[in-house]
N, C-alpha and C positions, 0 to 999 in steps of 0.2 A: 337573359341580360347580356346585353355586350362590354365585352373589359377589353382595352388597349392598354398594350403596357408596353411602355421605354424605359430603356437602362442605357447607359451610358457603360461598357467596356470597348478597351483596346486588345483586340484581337489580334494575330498575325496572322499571314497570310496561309489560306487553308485551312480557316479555324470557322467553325460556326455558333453561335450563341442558340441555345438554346433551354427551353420553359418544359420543367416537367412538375405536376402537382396531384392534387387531392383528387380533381374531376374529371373526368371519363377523356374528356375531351384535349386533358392534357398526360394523359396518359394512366394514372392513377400510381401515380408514384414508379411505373415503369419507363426507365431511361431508355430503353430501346423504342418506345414511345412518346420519347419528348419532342417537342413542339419546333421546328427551326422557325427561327427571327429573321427577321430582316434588315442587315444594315444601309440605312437611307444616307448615312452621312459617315466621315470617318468618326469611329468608335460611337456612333447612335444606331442603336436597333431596336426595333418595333415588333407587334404585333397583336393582330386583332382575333379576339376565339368570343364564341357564343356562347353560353352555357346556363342551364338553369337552377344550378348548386345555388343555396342562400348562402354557404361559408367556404370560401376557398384557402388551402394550404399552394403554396407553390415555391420553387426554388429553381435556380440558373445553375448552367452548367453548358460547359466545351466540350464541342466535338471536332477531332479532326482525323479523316478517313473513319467517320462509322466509330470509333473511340472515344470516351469521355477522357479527357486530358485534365478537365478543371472543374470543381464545383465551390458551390457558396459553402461556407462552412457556419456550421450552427443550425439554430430553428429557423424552419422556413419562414415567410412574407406569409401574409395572413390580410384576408380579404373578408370583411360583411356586405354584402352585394343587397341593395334594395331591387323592390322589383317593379318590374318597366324602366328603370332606367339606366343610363349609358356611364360608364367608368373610364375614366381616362385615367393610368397612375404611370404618374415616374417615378421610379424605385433606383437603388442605388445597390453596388454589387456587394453581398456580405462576404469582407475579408476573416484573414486570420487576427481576432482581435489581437491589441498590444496586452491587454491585460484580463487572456481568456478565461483566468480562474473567475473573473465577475459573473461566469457564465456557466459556471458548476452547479449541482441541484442545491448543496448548502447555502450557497444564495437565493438561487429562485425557490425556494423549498422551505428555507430558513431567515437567516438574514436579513432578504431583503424581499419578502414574499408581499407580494399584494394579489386579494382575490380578482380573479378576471373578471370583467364587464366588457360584453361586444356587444352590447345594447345601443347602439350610436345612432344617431337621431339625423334623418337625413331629410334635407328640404329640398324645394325645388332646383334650385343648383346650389349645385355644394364646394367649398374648399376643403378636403380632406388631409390632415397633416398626421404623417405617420413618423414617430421621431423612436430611434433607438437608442435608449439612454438605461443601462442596467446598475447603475449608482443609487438609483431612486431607492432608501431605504425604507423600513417600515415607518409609520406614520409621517413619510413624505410623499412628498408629491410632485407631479413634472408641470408648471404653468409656463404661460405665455401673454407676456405685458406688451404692450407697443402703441404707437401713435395714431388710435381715434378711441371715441367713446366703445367703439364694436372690442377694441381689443386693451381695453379697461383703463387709457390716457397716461400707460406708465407709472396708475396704482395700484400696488399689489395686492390691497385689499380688493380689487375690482380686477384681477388679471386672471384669464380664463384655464381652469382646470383639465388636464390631460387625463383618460381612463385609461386603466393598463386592458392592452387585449389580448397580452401574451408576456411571459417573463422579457422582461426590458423593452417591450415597444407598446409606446402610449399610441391614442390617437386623439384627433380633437378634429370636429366638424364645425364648420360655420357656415353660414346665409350670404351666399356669394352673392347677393344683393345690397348685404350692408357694405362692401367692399367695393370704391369706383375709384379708388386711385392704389398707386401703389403705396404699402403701407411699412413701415419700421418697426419690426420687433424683438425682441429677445427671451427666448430659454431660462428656464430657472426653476432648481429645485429649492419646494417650499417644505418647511417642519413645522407639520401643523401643531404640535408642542411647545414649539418657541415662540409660534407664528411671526417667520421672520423667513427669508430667504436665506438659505445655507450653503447656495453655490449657485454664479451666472457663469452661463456658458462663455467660454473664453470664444475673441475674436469681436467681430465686427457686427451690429447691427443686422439681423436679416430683414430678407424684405418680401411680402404677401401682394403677390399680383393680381387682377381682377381676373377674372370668368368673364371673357369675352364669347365664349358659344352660349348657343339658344337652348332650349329645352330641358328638358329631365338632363343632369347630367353630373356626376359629381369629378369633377378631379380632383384626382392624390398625388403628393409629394410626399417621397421617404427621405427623411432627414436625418442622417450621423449624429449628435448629439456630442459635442467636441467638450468633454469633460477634461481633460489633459491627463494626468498622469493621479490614479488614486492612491493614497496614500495609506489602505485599509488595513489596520492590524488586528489580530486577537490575541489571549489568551486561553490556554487551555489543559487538561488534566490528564497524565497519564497513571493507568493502573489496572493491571490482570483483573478480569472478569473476577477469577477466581477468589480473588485477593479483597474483594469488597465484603464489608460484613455491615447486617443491620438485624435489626429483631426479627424479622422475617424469614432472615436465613436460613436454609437446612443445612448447615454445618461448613456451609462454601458461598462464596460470589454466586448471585445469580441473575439471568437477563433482566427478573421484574427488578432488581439492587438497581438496576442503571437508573431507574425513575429517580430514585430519590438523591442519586449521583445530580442527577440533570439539577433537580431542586438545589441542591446547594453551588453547583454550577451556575444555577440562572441568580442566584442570592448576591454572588462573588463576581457577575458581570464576565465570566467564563464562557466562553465559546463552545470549545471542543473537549471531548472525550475522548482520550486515547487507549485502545484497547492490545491486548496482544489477538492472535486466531484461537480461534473459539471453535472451530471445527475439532469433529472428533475422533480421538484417538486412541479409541479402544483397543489395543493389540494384544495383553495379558493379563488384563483388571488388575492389575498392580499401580503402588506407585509409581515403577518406570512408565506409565502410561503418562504422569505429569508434563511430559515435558512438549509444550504446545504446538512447534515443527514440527514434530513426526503424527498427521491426520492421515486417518484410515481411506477419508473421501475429502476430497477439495469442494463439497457441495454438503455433507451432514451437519447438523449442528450437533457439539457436545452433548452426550444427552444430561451430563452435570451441572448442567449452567440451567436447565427448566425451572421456574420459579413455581414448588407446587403448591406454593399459599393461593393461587390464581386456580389452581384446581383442586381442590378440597375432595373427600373422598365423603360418598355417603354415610359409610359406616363408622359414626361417630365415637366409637370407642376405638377401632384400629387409628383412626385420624388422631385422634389423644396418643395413644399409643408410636405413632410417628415423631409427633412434636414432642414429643419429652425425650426422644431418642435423639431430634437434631436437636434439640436446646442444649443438650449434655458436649453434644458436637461442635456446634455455635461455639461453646463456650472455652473451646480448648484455641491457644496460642497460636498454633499453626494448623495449615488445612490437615484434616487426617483421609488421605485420598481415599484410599482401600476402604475401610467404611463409611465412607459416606457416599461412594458410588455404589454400596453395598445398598446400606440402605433407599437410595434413592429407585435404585432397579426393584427393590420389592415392592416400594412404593407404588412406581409405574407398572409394575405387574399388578397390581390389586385397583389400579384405577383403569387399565385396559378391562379389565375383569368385570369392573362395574359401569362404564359406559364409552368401551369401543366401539361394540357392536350399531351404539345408536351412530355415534359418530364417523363410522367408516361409511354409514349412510344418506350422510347427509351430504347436502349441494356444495358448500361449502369445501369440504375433505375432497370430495369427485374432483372437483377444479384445481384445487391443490397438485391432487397426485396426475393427474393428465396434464398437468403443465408442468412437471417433476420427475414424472417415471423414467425419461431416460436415463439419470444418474439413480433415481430413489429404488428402484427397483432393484438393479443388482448391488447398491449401498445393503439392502435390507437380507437378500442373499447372500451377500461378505458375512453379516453379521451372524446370521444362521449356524453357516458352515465352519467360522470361527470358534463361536463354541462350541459345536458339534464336533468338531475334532480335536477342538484346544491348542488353537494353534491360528495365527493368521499368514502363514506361510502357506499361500495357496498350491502350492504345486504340492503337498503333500494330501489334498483333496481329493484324489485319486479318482475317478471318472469326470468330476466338477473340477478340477486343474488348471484348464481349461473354460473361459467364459462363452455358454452358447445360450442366448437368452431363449429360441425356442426350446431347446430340451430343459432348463430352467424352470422353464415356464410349465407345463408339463408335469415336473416332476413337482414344483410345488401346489399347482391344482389336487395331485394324488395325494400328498404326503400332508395330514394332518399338523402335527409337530411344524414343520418349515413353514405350513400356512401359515400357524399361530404366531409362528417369529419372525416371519416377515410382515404380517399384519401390524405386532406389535412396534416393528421398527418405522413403519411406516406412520403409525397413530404418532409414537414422542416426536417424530420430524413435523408431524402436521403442527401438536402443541408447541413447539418451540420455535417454529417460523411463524406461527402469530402471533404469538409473544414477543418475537424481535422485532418484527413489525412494529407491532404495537407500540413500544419503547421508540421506535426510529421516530414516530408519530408526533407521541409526549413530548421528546427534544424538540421537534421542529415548531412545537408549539409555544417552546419554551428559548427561541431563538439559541439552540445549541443543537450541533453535529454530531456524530458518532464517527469516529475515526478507526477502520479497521487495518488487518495486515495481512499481507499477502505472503508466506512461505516461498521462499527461490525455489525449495522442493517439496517432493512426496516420495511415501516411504514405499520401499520396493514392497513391503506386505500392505498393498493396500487396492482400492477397488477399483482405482487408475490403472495400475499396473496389472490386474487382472484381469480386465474388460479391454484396456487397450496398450497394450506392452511394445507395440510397432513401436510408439509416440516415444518410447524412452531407452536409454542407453542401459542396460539392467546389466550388462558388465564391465561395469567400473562404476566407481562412488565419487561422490563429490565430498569439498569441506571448502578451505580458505586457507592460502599460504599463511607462514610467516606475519608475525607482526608482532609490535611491543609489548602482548600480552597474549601471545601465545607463540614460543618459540622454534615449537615440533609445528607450528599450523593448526587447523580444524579440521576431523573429517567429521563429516558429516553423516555418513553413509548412502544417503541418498540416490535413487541414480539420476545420473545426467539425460540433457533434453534430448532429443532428435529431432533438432528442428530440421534438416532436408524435409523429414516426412510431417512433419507439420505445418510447413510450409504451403503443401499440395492442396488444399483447403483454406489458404489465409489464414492461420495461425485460430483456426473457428477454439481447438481446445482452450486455448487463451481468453478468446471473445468469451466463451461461453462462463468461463468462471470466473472475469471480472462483471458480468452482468448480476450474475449472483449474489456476487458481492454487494451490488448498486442496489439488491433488495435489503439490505440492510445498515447498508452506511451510505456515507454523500463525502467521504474522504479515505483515501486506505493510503499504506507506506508499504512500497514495494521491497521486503524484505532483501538486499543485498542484489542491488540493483545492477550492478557490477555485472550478473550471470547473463542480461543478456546482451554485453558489449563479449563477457567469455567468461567460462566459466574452473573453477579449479576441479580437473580430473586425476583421479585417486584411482590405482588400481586395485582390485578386491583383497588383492593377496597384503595389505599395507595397514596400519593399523592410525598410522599417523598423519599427518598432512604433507610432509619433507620429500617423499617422491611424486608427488603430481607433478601436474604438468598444465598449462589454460589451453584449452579448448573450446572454439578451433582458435588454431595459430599456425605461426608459418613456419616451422621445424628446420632445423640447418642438416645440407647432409657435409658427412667427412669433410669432400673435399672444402667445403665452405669454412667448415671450423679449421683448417688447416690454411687457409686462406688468410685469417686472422693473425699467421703465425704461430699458432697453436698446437705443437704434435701433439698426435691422438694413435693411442692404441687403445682396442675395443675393452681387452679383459682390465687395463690397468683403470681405464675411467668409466665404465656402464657396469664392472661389480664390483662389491664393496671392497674397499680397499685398505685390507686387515694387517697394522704392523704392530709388533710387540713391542717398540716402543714406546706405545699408547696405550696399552692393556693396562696396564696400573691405574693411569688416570681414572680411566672406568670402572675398572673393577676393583680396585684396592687391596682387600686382603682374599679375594675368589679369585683372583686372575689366572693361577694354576689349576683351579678346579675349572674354569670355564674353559682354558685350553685344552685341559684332557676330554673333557664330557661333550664340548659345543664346538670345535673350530678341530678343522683337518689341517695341517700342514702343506704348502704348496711351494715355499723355496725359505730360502734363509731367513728365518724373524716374519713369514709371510704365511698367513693363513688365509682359509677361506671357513663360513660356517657349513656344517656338515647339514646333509641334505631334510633331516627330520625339524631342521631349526632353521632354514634358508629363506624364510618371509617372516615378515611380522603377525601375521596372523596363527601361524605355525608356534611362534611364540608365546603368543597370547593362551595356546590352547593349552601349553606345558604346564604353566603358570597360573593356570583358572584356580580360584580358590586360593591362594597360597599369598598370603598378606605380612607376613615376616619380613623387617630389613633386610638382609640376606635374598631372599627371591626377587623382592620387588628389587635392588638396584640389580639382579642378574638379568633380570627382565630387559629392566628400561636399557640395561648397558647393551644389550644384545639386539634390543629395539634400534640403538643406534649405530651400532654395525651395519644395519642392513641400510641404513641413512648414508653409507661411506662412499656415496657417489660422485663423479662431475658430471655425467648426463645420462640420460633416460630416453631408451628408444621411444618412438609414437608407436601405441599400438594399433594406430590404422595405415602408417604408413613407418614400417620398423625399419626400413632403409633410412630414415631423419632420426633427429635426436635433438632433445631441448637441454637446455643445460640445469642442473639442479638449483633451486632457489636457494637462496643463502648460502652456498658452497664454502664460500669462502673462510665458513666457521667450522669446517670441516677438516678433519688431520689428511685426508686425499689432498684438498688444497693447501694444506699448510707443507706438505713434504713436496710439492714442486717447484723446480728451480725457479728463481726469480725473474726470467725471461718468461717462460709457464705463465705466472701468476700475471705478470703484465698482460699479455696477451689472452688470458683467460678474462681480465675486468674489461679490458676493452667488449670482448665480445658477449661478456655478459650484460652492460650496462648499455648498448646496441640491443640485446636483444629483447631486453625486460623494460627499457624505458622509453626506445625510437621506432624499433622495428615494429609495430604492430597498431601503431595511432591511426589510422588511415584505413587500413583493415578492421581492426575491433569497430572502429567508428561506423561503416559499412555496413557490421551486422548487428547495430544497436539499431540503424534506420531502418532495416531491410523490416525490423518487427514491432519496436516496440511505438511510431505513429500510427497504426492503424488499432494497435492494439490498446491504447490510453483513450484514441475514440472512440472506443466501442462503447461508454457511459459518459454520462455525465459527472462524475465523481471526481471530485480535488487529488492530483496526483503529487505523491510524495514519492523521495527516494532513499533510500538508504543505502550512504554512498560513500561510505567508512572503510578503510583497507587500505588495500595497494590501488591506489585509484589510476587509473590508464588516463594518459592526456586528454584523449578527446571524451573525456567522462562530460566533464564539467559544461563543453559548449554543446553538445547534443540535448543535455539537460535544460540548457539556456535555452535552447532552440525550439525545445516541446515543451516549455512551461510548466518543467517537475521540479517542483520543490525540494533541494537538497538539505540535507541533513548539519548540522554544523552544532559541536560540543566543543567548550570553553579550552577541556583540557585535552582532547585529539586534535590540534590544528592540523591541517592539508598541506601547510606550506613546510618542506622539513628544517630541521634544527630551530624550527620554534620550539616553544615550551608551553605556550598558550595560543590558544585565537585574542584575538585583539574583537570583543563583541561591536565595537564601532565600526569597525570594517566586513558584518558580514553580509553578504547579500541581499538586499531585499526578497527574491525567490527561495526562501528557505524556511526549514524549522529550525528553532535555535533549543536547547535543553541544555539543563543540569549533567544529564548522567541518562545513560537507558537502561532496560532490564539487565543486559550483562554486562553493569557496572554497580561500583556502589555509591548509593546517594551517596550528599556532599556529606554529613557526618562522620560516616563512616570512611569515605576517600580519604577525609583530615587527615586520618592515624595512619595511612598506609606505608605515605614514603614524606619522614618529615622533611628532609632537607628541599623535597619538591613543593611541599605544602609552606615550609619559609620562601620562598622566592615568590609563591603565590601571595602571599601576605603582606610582601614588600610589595613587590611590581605590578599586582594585578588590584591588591584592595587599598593600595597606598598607607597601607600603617606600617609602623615604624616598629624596630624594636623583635625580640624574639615573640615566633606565632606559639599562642597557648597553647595546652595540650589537646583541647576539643575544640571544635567549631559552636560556637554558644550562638542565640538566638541572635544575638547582634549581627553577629557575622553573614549568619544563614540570612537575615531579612539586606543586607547588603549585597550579596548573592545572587538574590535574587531579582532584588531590582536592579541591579546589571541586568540581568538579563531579559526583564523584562524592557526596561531600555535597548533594548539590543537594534539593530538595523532589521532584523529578519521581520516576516509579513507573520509567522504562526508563531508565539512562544509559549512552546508546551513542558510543562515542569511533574515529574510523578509526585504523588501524592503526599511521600514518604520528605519531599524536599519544600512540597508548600504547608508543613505541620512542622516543617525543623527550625520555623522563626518563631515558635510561640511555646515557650517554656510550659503551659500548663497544659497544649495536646500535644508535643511532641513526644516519641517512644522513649521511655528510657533506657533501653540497650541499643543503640544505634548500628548493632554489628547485625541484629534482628531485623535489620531491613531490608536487607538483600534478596534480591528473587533469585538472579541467577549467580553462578560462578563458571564461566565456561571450561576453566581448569579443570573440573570436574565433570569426566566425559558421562557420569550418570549423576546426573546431580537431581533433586528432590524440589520440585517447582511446590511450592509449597506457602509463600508469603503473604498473611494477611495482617487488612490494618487494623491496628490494637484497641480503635475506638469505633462506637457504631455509626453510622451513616447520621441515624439520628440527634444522635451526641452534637455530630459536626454541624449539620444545621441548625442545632440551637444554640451554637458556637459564636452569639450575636458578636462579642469584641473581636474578634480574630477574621469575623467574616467581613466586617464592617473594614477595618484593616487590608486584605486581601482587597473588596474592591475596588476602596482607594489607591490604592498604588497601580492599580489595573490601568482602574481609570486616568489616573494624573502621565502613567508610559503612554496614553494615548491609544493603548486597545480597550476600544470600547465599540 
């Protein structure tokens, strides 16, 4: 068949247009094989290729000097080619949509899914209209009305039906013979439900020209489809895997729970499911293992979340014997981690036992683990050697220290024992990625998404960091300065990225494990998205957040800070800077015992801490175990000695120095003269709030555009902090969905966000896991929660002592009212408007507490899955308000 194809771009000079696609002839998806055009006319270019493909994929793209400069963005042009005859199509260039999220897999996938038909009926000459319109929801459709009998006389019962032949481009063929004048039509999507049209294309009249050539010949026109501006909202539910409970349960949340999640989601006209990472985090089979950022592998799934009602066990009296063990489980208040992962591993050992063997054999598992083993393999190795030594600290693996997958490999061909534990790791990842699958399925069937999260880090004991440790900074920690709920900051311990060396392959680590991701959700939130404009670095020896420093950044040296007006001498502001007459504040009635035991003498009233107590972590060690009033405030007092800083050399380039965050609440800064201190805010509020917009913005681009399209998946950010200026327009810029809570506003010396002012590109929420729902927030700080009750809910009068149903259902329709496109509310806040399933201790509803550097992830909800779907007044309730905010 022959195909001519014209587009119309504007080139500059030294640019050439070029066709690269599916068929041999156009290169088969190779760019160094693309096809050059011809430009015949200014910004028209052509060209003509043979080919005898019946389906062609093709996409444009710029080259200049041998370089692709430019390409279409999105799914390619899509061609069904009859045979013997000639194509003529003019297509048009696919830009960067205005509202790209239309073009996520949760719409073509969910939302707004129609089964493909390229069945198109072609006659002797053809008009082929090819229109890109991704608004068509389900049970709508794309027609075309206009002025003759052929094209239905402008009635819509008689106006001719578009087939989708790909997510958002219909086509529509006609008998270029019924066509001898020029004809007047217009676009319109029809709901075959209302049977009514629901939207005409804005603008003027188009107009259908005749087929003046002879012969076989069909032309095509690609058409924009000028929908204006969508106004598309949802709702949706957040809540820890962990944290779901239904009769099915073994004693915890699990993947098969999200089914009947979906159920009462699709019941409630609910969209999204929000989850925390689900990946696993086996490090000590304890409950410290609860806490869901710290994953072993950024690719395993927990193995706690497998739902093994879906795998039943032959041996029907251990199977009995299971289920009376989780029902007992099930039935307790909170997760009990330690045994129920307990039990779940016997479990999975006695079902490996009784049908791995078949299933490590089958086609299914093969395809699995050959599309997986690069991560699955030494995942399944960590896990061996983990409990073989009891310890996920791989450097004390002693020959295996070290990742080498041929000797690995080798060694577990030999060794029996590793077979069986790598085998077995490899069977629960088989079961539980079909499982999630599977789930991803149900929702999409059920017009609802799964919404996952993405960890800023991973933990230095893990199989990242052991297979590839170049990729990460593993001397120094990461966390999160300062902020109004956390005073010391966060560390996090995590190590920081090394993007130089991730860079050298395009950020593939990245690609590869948001792809992974895209196997199981169609939306994820980029956990503290901040890290990669720069990220907070902690050095190992710190125990707190108060000496880092963001990274990279632009470090001052001396003469610079002195430039400010600022004298600087090294030992009085980069070590702590210890006077006695601040020792009491801290220490109170130890102050004498803390001078003689911890702090050496170095001039008059002037100490420094002696050298076995000279870091925080040195601290920590003294103190392990010793919970007494007494220890703990000698601890934390001594903790903040080592805080007594105004700046922090860089420890990659120790000749600069950053200034300490928050200084200023610092007795270093409070004992400097009043010239000092002027001269110290100048240069602080330059450094922390101007100097670095332009820079940080730089290397938010340099990664995270190539790295958002590596899937199709709805991008969220989570973008809560000390947010850098150019946070927010690079976010505007790539179409990430920012984060926005009622009572963190962005703007300072607010007290609240104003929810009619938030952006449309956003999630809007109650509260997240490390907060407390609204109930419980009530009691926290009343005097904040009366201002709330005046100013934000309009009542009058002293606020009660609880937030009651009334309140919480006003709450919420705020917020479901809000400006934003997603509003997602946890679980714990869409049960707090109904007196007869909301919890009765509201302080039980807390998942996290970040004040608590080992805190006990542990919260589930106190009624069952089942319960809640037969919850008909409360659901019926829930929908309607959905619906009437206009997500629907």
């Amino acid at each position: 068949m022959k195909l001519k194809l014209h587009i119309d771009y504007h080139a500059i000079w030294g640019q050439t247009l070029c066709v690269c696609g599916s068929a041999a002839v156009l290169g088969k998806w190779d760019e160094g094989k693309a096809l050059e055009m011809i430009c015949i006319s200014p910004n028209e270019w052509i060209i003509e290729i043979d080919t005898e493909e019946t389906f062609l994929e093709y996409r444009y793209l710029v080259k200049e000097n041998n370089m692709v400069v430019a390409r279409e963005w999105g799914n390619p042009h899509t061609m069904q080619l009859g045979q013997g005859k000639k194509f003529d199509m003019r297509d048009i260039w696919y830009g960067l949509p205005q509202q790209k999220f239309l073009h996520t897999s949760g719409f073509s996938e969910s939302f707004f899914y129609h089964p493909v038909n390229r069945d198109l009926t072609y006659f002797k000459r053809t008009i082929l209209l090819k229109v890109n319109c991704p608004q068509v929801k389900k049970g709508q459709t794309l027609i075309l009305s206009g002025a003759s009998a052929t094209l239905g006389d402008w009635n819509i019962e008689k106006a001719l039906r578009f087939e989708p032949v790909a997510y958002g481009e219909w086509q529509l063929t006609l008998n270029a013979t019924s066509v001898k004048a020029p004809l007047e039509y217009k676009l319109a999507i029809y709901d075959d439900a209302e049977k009514n049209v629901v939207h005409w294309e804005i603008g003027y009249n188009r107009i259908l020209n005749p087929v003046a050539e002879k012969g076989d010949i069909v032309r095509g026109e690609s058409i924009q489809y000028d929908y204006g501006w969508m106004n598309w909202k949802a709702a949706g539910v957040a809540i820890p895997v962990f944290s779901l409970r239904s009769n099915d349960s073994f004693g915890v949340g699990e993947f098969s729970d999200i089914k009947k999640l979906v159920d009462w989601a699709a019941v409630t006209n609910q969209k999204i499911i929000q989850v925390l990472p689900i990946n696993d985090t086996t490090i000590t089979h304890t409950w410290l293992d609860s806490y869901p950022y710290n994953a072993i592998s950024i690719y395993a799934l927990h193995p706690i979340y497998l739902g093994l009602k879906d795998y039943p066990l032959k041996d029907k009296a251990k199977y009995k014997k299971y289920e009376a063990e989780a029902k007992a489980l099930n039935a307790l208040t909170e997760l009990d981690y330690e045994k129920v992962l307990a039990l779940k591993w016997a479990y999975l050992k006695d079902l490996f036992e009784e049908s791995g063997a078949e299933t490590l054999k089958s086609e299914e598992y093969l395809s699995f683990y050959k599309q997986n083993e690069e991560w699955l393999f030494p995942y399944a190795c960590f896990c061996y050697f983990r409990d073989k030594y009891s310890t996920a600290d791989f450097s004390v693996w002693k020959t295996y220290s070290t990742y080498d997958k041929k000797k690995l490999k080798a060694f577990v061909d030999s060794n029996n024992d590793a077979k069986q534990a790598v085998e077995l790791a490899c069977f629960i990842q088989y079961l539980s990625h079909k499982q999630l699958v599977g789930v991803k399925e149900y929702a999409h069937r059920h017009s609802v998404i799964l919404k996952g999260d993405i960890p800023i880090g991973i933990s230095r004991n893990s199989v990242e960091a052991w297979v590839e440790p170049h990729l990460f900074n593993l001397d120094v920690q990461t966390g999160a300065p300062p902020d109004d709920f956390s005073f010391y900051g966060q560390n996090w311990g995590f190590p920081t990225y090394n993007w130089e060396e991730m860079a050298k392959d395009g950020y593939q680590w990245w690609v590869k494990r948001f792809r992974k991701m895209a196997d199981y959700f169609d939306a994820y939130r980029i956990d503290h998205i901040l890290g990669f404009f720069r990220i907070w670095e902690i050095p190992l020896s710190s125990v707190q957040g108060l000496l880092g420093y963001f990274s990279p950044a632009l470090p001052m040296s001396e003469d610079e800070i002195r430039s400010w007006g600022m004298w600087f001498d090294d030992y009085r502001m980069t070590s702590p800077y210890i006077h006695e007459h601040f020792l009491g504040d801290i220490f109170g009635e130890y102050t004498e015992e803390v001078i003689a035991n911890y702090l050496n003498p170095i001039a008059w009233q002037r100490f420094e801490l002696k050298e076995f107590c000279n870091t925080q972590v040195k601290i920590k060690g003294l103190f392990s175990g010793q919970t007494d009033e007494k220890s703990l405030r000698m601890r934390d007092g001594l903790y903040s000695l080592c805080n007594e800083v105004l700046f922090i050399r860089d420890k990659r380039e120790p000749d600069k120095l950053h200034p300490r965050i928050t200084a200023q609440f610092s007795y270093s800064y409070k004992d400097l003269d009043d010239a000092a201190k002027t001269a110290f805010n100048r240069l602080y509020d330059e450094f922390f709030y101007r100097r670095h917009s332009q820079y940080w913005r730089d290397q938010a681009m340099t990664k995270l555009p190539s790295l958002i399209s590596s899937t199709s998946m709805l991008v969220c950010g989570e973008d809560l902090g000390m947010v850098p200026e150019s946070v927010p327009s690079v976010m505007h810029e790539l179409q990430i969905l920012s984060l926005e809570i009622e009572r963190m506003p962005k703007v300072r010396d607010m007290l609240f966000n104003y929810l009619g002012n938030l952006p449309y590109m956003s999630v809007c929420t109650t509260s997240t896991h490390d907060m407390a729902p609204i109930r419980s927030w009530w009691r926290e700080n009343r005097e904040l929660t009366q201002q709330y009750y005046n100013y934000v809910l309009w009542r009058n009068g002293a606020a009660p002592e609880d937030c009651d149903s009334d309140l919480c259902w006003q709450i919420v329709s705020n917020h479901l009212n809000s400006q934003s496109m997603l509003t997602i509310l946890p679980l714990q806040d869409w049960l707090s408007v109904d007196d007869n399933l909301k919890r009765a201790d509201a302080e039980e509803e807390r998942i996290n507490i970040p004040a608590i550097a080992q805190h006990y992830w542990r919260y589930r909800m106190h009624l069952s899955l089942e319960e809640l779907i037969k919850a008909d007044t409360f659901n019926a309730r829930i929908r309607s308000i959905v619906e009437s905010s206009g997500r629907k």
